[in-house]
N, C-alpha and C positions, 0 to 999 in steps of 0.2 A: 443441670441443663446447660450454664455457660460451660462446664466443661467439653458438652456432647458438642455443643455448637462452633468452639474453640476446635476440636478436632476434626468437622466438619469442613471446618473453613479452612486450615490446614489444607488437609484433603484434594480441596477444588483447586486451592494454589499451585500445589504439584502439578493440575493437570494442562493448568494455563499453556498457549505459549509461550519460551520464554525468550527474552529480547534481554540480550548483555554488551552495554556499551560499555568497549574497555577498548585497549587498544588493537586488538585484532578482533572484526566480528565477523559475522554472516552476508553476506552477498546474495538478493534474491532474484528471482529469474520473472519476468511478471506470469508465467504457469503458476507461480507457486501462490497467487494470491485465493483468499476462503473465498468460495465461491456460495455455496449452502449457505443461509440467512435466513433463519426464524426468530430472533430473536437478536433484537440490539443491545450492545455490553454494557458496560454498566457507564451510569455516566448520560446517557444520552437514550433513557429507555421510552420506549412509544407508552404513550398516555394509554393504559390498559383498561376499558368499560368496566373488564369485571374484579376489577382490585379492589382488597375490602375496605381502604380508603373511602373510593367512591362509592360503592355501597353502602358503608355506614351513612355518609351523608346525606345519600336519597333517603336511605332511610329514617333519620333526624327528619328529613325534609318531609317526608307521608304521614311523620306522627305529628309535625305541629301547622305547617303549612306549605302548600307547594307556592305559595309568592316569595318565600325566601329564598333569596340565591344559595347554589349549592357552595358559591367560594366566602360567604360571611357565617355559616353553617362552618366551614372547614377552619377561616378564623378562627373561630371561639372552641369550638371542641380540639382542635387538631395544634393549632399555632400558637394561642394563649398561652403562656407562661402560668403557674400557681401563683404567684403573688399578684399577677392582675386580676388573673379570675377571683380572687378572696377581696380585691376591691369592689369590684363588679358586685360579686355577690353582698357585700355591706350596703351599696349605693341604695338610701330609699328610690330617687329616681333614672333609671339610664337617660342621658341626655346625648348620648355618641350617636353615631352613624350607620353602625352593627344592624342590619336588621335581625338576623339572629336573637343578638341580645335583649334587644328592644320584645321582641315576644316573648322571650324565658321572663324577663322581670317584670312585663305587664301581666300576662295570659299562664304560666308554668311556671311554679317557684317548685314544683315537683320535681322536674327537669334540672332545676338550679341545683337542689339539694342531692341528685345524682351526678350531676356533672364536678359538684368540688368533692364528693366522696373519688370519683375516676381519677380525678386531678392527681389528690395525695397520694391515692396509691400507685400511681405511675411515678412521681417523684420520689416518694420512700424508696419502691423498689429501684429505679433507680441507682439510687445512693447505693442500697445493700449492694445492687449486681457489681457497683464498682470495685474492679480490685483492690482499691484502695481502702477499701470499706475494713471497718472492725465494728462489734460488738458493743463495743465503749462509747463511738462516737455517737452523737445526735444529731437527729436527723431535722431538727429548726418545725417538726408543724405537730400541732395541735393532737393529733390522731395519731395512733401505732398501729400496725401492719394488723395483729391483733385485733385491735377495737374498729376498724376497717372489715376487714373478713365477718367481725359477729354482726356487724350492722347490716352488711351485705347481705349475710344469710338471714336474719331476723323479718327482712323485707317481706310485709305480708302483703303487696299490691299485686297487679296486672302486668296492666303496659308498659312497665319495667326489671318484670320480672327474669327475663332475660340477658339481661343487661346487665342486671347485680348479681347473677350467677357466675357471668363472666370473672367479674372482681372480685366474686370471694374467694375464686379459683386460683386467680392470678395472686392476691394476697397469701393465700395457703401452699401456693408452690412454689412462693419468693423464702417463705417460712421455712420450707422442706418438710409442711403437711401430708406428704404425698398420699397417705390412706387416703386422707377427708375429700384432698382429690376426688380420687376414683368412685368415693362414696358419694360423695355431689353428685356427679357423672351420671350412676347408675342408678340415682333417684330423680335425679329434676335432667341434667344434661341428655340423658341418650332418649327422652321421653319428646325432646324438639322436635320440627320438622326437619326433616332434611336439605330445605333450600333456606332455614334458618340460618343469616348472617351471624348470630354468636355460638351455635354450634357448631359453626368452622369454624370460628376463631378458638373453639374451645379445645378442638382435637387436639392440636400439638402440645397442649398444656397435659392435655389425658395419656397421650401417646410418651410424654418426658416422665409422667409422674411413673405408669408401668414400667416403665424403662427401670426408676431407680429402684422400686418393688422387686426389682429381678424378673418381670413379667416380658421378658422378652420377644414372646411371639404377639400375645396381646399389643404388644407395645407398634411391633412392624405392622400390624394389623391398621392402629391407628391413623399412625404417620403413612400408610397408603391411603387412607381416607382423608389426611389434611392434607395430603398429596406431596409431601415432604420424602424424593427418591434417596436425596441424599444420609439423614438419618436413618430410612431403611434399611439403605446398603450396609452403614457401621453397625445398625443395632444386628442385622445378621452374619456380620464378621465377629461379632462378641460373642455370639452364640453358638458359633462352630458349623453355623449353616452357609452353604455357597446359593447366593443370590446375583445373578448375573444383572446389569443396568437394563436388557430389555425386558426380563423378568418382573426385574422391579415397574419399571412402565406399563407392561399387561396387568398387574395385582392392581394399580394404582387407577387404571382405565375402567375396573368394572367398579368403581366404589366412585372414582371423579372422573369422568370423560370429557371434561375440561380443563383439568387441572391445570394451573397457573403455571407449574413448573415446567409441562412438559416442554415447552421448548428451549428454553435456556440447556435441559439434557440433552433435547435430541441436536441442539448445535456443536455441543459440548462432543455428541459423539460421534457424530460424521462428519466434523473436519477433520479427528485421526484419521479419516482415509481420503482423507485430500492428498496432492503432491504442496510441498513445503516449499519449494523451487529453492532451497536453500541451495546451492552449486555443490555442497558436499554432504545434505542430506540425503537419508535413504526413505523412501516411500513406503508407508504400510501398506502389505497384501490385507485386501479381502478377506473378512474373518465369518465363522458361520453366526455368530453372535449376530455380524452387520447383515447376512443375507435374512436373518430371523428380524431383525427389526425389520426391512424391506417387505416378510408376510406380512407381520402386524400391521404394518401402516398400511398397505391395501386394504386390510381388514378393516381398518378405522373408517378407513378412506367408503370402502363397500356399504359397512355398517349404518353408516348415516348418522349415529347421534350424536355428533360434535358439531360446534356451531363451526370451529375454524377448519370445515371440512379439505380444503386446498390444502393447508398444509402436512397435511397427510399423505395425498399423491405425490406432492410435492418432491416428500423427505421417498417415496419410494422412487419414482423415476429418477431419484439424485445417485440413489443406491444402485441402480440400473443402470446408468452410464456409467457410474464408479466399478462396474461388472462387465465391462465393454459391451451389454447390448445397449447400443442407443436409439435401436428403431423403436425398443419396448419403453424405452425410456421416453420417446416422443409421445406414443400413444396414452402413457399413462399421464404424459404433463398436459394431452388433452384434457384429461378427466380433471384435472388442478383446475385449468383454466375455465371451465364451465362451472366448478363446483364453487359455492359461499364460503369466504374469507377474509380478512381484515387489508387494509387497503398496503398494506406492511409487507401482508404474503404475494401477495397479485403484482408487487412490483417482483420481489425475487423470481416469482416464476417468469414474468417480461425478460428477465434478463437471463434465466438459465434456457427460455427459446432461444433465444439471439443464438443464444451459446451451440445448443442443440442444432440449428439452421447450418452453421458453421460445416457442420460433421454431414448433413443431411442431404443439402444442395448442389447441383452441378454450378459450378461458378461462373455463369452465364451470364447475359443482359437483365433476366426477369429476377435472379439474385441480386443484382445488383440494384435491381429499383427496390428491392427488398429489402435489403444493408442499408437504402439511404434513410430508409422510415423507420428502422431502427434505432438507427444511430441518433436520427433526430431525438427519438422521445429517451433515447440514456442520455444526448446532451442536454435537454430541459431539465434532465433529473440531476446531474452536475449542476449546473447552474442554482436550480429549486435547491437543493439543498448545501451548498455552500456555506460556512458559518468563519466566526471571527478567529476559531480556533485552528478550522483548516486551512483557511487563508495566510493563516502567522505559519505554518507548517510549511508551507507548497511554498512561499516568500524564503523559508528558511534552506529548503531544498534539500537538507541531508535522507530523509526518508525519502524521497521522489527516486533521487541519485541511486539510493544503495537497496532499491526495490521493497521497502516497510511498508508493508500496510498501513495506511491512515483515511485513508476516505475511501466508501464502500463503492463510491458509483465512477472515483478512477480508478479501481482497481479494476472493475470490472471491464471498461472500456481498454483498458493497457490489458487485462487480460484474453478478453476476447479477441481484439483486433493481432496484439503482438504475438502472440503463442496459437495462433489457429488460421486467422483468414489471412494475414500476410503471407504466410511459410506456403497455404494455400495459393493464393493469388501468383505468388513465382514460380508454385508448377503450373498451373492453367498461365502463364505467360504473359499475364496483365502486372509488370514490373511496375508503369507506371501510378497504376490505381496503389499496390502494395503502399509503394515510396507515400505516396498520399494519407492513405488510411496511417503508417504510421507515426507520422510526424505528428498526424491530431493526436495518437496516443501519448507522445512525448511531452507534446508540448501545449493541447488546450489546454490544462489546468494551471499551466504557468502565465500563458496569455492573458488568462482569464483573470488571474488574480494579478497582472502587471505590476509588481512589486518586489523588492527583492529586501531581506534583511537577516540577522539570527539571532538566537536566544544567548542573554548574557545571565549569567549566574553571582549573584553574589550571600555573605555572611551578614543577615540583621543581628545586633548584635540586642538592640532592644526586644526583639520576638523569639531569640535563641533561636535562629532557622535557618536553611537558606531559601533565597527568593529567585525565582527566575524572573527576567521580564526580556521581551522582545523587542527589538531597534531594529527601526526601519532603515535601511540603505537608501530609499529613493527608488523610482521607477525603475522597473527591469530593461526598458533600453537602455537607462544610464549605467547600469551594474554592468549592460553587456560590453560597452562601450570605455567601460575605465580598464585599464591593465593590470589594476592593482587587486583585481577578484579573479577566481575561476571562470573556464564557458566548458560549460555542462553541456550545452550544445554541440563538441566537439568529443560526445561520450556517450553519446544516448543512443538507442536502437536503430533510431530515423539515422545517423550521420552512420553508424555502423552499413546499414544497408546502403545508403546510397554511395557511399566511398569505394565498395567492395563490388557494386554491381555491373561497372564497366559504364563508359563512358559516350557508349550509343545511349544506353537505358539514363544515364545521370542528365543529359541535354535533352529526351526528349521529356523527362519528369517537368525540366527546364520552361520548355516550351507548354507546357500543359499549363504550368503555375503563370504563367504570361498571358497565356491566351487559353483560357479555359470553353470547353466544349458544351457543359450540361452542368444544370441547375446541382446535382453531385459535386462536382469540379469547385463550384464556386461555392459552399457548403463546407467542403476540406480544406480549400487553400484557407477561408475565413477562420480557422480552425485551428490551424499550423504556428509553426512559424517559417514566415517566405520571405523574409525579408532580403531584395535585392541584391543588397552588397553580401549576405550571407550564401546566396547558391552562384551567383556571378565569382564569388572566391574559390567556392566549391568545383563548378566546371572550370575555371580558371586553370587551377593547381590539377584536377585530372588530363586537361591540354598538355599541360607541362611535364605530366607522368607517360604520356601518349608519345611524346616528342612534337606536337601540334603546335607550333609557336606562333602560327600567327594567327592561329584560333583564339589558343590561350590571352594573345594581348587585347584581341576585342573582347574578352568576360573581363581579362583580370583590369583591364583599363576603365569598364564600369564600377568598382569598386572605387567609393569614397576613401581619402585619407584618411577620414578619422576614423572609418573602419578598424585602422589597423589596431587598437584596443583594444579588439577584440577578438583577435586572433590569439590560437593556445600555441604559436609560432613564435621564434623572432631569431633573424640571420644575424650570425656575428663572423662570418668567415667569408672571404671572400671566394666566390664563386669560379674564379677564372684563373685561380693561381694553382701552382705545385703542391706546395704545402698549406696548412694551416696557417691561415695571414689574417686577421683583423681586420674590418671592413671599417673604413672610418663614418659611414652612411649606410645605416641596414634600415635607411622608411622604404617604404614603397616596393620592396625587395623582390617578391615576384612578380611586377609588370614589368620592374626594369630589370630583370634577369631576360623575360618570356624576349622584351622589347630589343636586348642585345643580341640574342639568341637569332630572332627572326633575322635582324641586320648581318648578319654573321653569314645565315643559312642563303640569304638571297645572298651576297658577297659572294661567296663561295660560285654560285651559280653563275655568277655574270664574268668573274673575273677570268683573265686569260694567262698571267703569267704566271708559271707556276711556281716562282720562289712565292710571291704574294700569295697566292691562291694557300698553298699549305701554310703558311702564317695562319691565314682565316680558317683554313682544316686542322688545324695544332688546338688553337684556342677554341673554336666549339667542341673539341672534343675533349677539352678536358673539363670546360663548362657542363658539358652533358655527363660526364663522369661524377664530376663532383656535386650534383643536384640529386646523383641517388648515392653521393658517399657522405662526406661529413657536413655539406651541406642536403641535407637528408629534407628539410622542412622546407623546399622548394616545390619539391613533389611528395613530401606524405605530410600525415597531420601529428605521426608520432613514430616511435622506434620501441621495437619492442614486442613483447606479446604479452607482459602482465603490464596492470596499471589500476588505480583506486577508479575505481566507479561501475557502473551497471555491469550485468555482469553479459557482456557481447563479446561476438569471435574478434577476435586481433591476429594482425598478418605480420609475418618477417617478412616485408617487402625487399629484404634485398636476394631472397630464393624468390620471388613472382617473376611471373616471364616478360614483364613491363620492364622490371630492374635485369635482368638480363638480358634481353633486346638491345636497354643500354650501355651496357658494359659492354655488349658485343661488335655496339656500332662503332665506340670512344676508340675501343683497341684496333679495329680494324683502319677505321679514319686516321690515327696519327702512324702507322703504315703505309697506309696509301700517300699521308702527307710527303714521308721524309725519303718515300721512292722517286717523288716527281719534283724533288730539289733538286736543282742544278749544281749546287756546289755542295760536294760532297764530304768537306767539314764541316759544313754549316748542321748539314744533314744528322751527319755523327753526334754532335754537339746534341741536337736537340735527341737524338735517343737517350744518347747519357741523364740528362735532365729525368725522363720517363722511364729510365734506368733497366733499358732494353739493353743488356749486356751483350746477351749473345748476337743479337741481330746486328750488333757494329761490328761486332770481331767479323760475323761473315760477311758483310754486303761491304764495308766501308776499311778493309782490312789495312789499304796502304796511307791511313789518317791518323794524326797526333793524337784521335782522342782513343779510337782501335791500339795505337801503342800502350796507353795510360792502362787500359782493361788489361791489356795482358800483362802487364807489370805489378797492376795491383789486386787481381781475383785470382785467386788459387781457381776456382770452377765456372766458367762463363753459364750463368744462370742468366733465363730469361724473365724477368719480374712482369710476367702478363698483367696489364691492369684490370682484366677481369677478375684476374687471380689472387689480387688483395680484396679482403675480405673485411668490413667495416673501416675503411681504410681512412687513417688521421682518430681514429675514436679510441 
């Protein structure tokens, strides 16, 4: 049996996702987050009513008394160690606190005398099942697997005759008894009831023992009645029979129509037809297999005899928008939401509506009062379920950044909002609601948890291991605010969109976050992050991509200094020179560019003599040249179109018609400048500098510098400044 369950376990491993931290990984898109939830993985599983845990204990608790709590009940049978229990059991009087115990050793020493038989044979076997185990060694108690088993079976009582059935079994198929098994079985076992708590427990022992008999259909037989799909699948792969997993599910349904398994499979198998949002994974098609579970579970769903009847609809309307109908997919997640379920399911369907609404609704006013009461009860559900482990995660940031899944209810809030009603909201033309909705996606759960830190690894050398532990950085304003971290803020969906949506739509998001209209409004900004100096920089540096310069100085002159920390920015060039020159002062860098710029542009305007006048035409334009060349971080936030983080569209801003407008003004302006100089070396001179060859040789032909060019250029080329290309980089 370890072997069958060894290859079992195997088995599931393979079908996991799998996440490989190494130096190149996957990039996820938030589409690509598991939507489908029946079942929580492991680690963090919902307290389940009908686990035979809890059943055995009620049932302890109906044979001795129902005033003992069902958790000092769980002590003593469940948590005890054998060498307490063999004190307990010597004690002439219990003097502890155990209610439990206190009734075994007053009122049941019958009870006593079955529970240290249970004890040993859990601890023998044990031992034996350890790999480590041999033949030779001893196993320190009193009793052998053996003398255990005959005692079991010898039991001539009642009311625990079911009980020591259990342990002769488990004794004799630690042994590798496996006849006596099946002989027990089919004399005292298959004679139980069928809502008999140890004739479920018995199955898989019955279903392993046929197994190694060779009894292999008997055997699948079993393990569909202990509800075990996964050993059914192997035992009918040993057997040369094809048993599909909804197969197995139907055989399993008419023997347990509750079975405990089924949803850990049916999670297991419709998130293969999820999208992965991996950026270079490929999506499973639709398989007939998945449209055949989608009958059955209406089936389920129709049939009535399952208590967790919702999740049955559930898993079919998932499989129905996973088919592109989602009108059928609506109607059938009605029948979820009216039908009895565990409070587990009734949220996932809460949230696969949201989701369904998204696809359904015209994107109107009476949607949008709808999105707010939404959103409301997935944000309580963030919050309600919050814990110390996803908080150290979300603090940590690398799973948030690189789209991983780790918490179910921001997945789903980044999933719904960023992959559906955003993309939505900017065709029906509500840009600002978009920018809104996803900043919350971005950025509640970092708000929320206001911390920033990450996991450190080290070698104990005393436990042979390694240890992770977690260091806190300090508050998330102060992370944002030191220079010495990343801003992730300058990478995430929300900054992608509003960087990219133009700068009517970025001011009047502006104005919304300022002066908010509806109980909505002030819901999402609380939500965000809005902080002042962070969109005041934002419209700032879009003025300054605009050519808006005295727009740009009233934002970018509300920004505080010590903002600048936090900027993914820093000027080392000077803005106003020829070449690449060193800026001996790069604080403050784009108010006091925007701030010379304006002085420059009104200069120009007022001034009347036109040797000065083109001085101030020379120098803004090459100011304006060089804020979308090598000084590029004046007017964007990066260069480039790849880069580590979420995975959003990225622009060559120097092909966008913003970076060409500019190019096309800088060239035209130091033209117009060196037409309307009076002195016509001075003129020459300054071509040569802008290294306009041809234009001196023609306009300025009878000048020292027009001599210089034809003596020293084999080909008078005109070096247009629009026409360098990354130019200084």
């Amino acid at each position: 049996m370890k072997f069958l369950v060894y290859i079992v376990l195997i088995s599931l491993l393979s079908l996991l996702p799998q996440y490989v931290d190494a130096c190149s990984v996957a990039w996820y898109s938030p589409g690509g987050y598991y939507m489908y939830r029946v079942y929580e993985e492991a680690g963090r599983q919902v307290p389940d009513a009908e686990s035979d845990l809890l059943q055995n204990c009620l049932a302890w608790q109906q044979i001795t008394s129902p005033d003992i709590p069902i958790e000092a009940i769980r002590e003593i049978v469940y948590l005890m160690p054998l060498e307490e229990f063999e004190q307990l059991y010597a004690l002439d009087k219990y003097k502890g606190t155990n209610a439990f115990a206190s009734y075994l050793k007053e009122h049941d020493p019958e009870m006593l005398d079955f529970l240290l038989l249970a004890k040993t044979n859990e601890y023998i076997r044990r031992q034996r099942n350890s790999r480590w185990y041999y033949p030779s060694m001893k196993t320190g108690c009193r009793s052998t697997l053996e003398e255990i088993a005959e005692q079991a079976i010898a039991y001539d009582g009642v009311r625990l005759k079911d009980r020591y059935l259990l342990q002769a079994v488990r004794a004799l198929f630690t042994l590798g008894r496996y006849g006596q098994c099946v002989d027990l079985w089919n004399t005292q076992g298959a004679n139980l009831s069928d809502g008999n708590l140890m004739k479920r427990m018995l199955l898989p022992y019955i279903a392993g023992a046929n197994y190694r008999l060779n009894h292999k259909c008997k055997a699948i037989a079993y393990f569909a009645q202990a509800g075990d799909i996964e050993s059914m699948l192997y035992c009918a792969e040993r057997s040369g029979e094809h048993l599909s997993t909804v197969e197995a599910l139907e055989f399993v349904y008419r023997y347990a129509p509750d079975c405990p398994e089924f949803p850990r499979i049916l999670q297991r198998f419709v998130r293969k037809y999820e999208p992965d949002g991996c950026c270079y994974g490929d999506e499973a098609e639709l398989t007939e297999e998945c449209r055949r579970l989608y009958r059955f579970a209406l089936h389920v769903g129709h049939e009535n005899k399952v208590h967790n009847r919702a999740m049955w609809y559930y898993t079919a309307a998932f499989i129905a928008e996973l088919d592109g109908r989602t009108d059928e997919a609506s109607y059938i997640l009605s029948l979820a939401e009216k039908s009895r379920g565990t409070r587990f399911i009734k949220e996932s369907v809460a949230v696969f509506r949201i989701y369904l609404d998204t696809k359904l609704y015209v994107f109107s006013d009476t949607y949008d009062e709808r999105l707010f009461e939404q959103l409301r009860w997935l944000d309580e559900r963030i919050v309600a379920g919050l814990t110390q482990e996803v908080a150290q995660q979300t603090a940590a940031g690398y799973k948030l950044i690189s789209g991983i899944s780790y918490y179910y209810w921001n997945d789903m809030l980044r999933r719904i909002l960023l992959s559906e009603v955003c993309p939505r909201m900017l065709q029906a033309g509500k840009t600002t609601r978009a920018l809104q909705l996803a900043n919350m996606a971005d950025n509640r759960l970092r708000e929320l948890v206001g911390r920033r830190g990450h996991y450190e690894t080290r070698w104990n050398d005393k436990k042979q291991c390694i240890e992770v532990t977690f260091s806190d950085l300090g508050t998330l304003e102060h992370y944002r605010r030191n220079n010495e971290y990343g801003n992730e803020e300058y990478s995430n969906h929300f900054f992608e969109l509003i960087d990219s949506i133009g700068l009517a739509n970025t001011l009047a998001y502006y104005r919304r976050v300022a002066a908010p209209r509806t109980e909505f409004d002030r819901f999402l900004n609380a939500r965000g992050y809005v902080h002042k100096d962070y969109l005041n920089d934002i419209a700032g540096t879009q003025c300054l991509r605009a050519m808006r310069y005295e727009d740009a100085v009233r934002y970018l002159g509300a920004v505080s200094r010590s903002f600048e920390g936090h900027l993914n920015t820093s000027l080392k060039w000077d803005p106003f020179a020829l070449e690449q020159t060193a800026i001996a002062d790069c604080s403050d860098f784009k108010y006091r560019f925007a701030d010379q710029m304006q002085a420059l542009e009104r200069s120009i305007g007022i001034t009347t003599d036109p040797d000065r006048k083109a001085f101030f035409m020379l120098r803004f334009a090459i100011g304006l040249r060089n804020s979308f060349g090598f000084c590029w971080m004046l007017t964007q936030y990066y260069k480039g179109e790849y880069y580590w983080g979420q995975v959003v569209e990225k622009r060559k801003w120097e092909y966008e018609i913003l970076a060409q407008n500019a190019f096309n003004r800088s060239a035209q302006m130091i033209t117009s400048a060196c037409a309307m100089m009076t002195n016509h070396e001075l003129a020459a001179q300054t071509l040569l500098e802008y290294r306009n060859y041809k234009t001196i040789v023609e306009n300025y032909p009878e000048t020292e510098v027009a001599k210089f060019v034809r003596g020293a250029c084999d080909t008078y080329i005109d070096y247009h400044l629009e026409k360098i290309k990354n130019y200084g980089q």
